[in-house]
Every structure is written in C-alpha cells, then in structure tokens.
N, C-alpha and C positions, 0 to 999 in steps of 0.2 A: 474215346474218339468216336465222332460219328459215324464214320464209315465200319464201326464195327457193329456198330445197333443195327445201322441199314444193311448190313450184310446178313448180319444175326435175322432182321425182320422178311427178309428175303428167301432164307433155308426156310421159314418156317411156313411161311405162304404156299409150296408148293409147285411154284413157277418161278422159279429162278433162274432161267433164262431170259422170259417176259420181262421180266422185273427188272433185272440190271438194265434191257434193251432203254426200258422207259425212262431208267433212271440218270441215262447218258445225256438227256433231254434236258436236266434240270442243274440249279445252278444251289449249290450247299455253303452256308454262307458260315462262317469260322466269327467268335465272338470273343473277346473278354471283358467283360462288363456289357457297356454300351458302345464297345470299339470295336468295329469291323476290323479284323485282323488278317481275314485272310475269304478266299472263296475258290469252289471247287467243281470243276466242268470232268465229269468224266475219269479220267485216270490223274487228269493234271489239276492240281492245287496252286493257286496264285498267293502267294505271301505280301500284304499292302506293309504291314508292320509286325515287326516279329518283337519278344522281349525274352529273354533268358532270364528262366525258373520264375520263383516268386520274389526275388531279392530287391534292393533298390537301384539296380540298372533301368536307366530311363529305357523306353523302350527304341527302337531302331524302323523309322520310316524308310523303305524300298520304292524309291522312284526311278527306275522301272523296277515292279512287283519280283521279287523272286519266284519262278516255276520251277516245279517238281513235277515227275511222271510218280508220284504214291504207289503207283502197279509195280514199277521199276525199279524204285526206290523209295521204299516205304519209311525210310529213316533219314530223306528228304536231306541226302547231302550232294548230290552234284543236278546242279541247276540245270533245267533242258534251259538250251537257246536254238538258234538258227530258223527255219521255217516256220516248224512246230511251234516254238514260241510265240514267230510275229502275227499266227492264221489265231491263235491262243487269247493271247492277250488282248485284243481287237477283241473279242466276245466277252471274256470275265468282266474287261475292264467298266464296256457297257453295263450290262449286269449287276455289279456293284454300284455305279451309279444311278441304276434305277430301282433300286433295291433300298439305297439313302432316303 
C-alpha cells in the first residue's frame, strides 16, 4: 500500500509533522494496470472501480465513487457520506479528471 511507503518515507525524514502537513495537499492516485481505480485526498480515499482479488470477477464501476476515511477505517468498510463526502468528492473527482 502506498500509504505505508509514504508513511515509512516520512519517520525517516525527520519531520514528520511537516511532511504529513504537506502531504494533505496532494492528491495519491491508486492504479491497476493502466486503470485508475481509485484516489486519495488526505485521510479519505475515493474508490472510481474496485475489483475483488485476482479472480475473473469483472470489475465493479462506482458512480458515485465509494469514500472511505483510511485514518478511521483503514479496512475501508463503511463508507463516509453526508457533508464530508459532498465538500470530498467535488475535489477528488476534479483531480482525477485532470490527472487523465
């Protein structure tokens, strides 16, 4: 998972504080292959398509994106909605589209 490299990269720098600050800023973009699957603002992860394991389950398009708080729940099973979601998804979604 990336969030554990950038976390790992982060203890090792020295400023870890700064570091997370900066890194709230930015927008972590989740792949498998050449499919944007997923992208991450902060504590919360936006799911575009998800697909369970490696098996031949087609994969599963999320229109509107599944969010997760990853801080909250890092095993990303109950979906944030309400506020947090609509202030959320309004930024990933841009983001992803100019990331395309």
């Amino acid at each position: 998972d990336i969030s554990y490299i950038f976390d790992s990269s982060i203890a090792v720098s020295g400023k870890p504080e700064e570091s997370i600050k900066a890194a709230d800023n930015y927008t972590f973009f989740y792949y498998r292959g050449p499919v944007l699957m997923a992208a991450r603002q902060g504590s919360l992860k936006a799911h575009f398509i998800t697909h369970s394991g490696f098996g031949h389950e087609a994969p599963v398009t999320h229109n509107p994106p599944l969010v997760f708080n990853v801080e909250v729940d890092p095993q990303e099973r109950l979906p944030v909605t309400g506020k947090q979601y609509e202030s959320f998804i309004a930024n990933v979604t841009q983001a992803a589209a100019e990331h395309a």
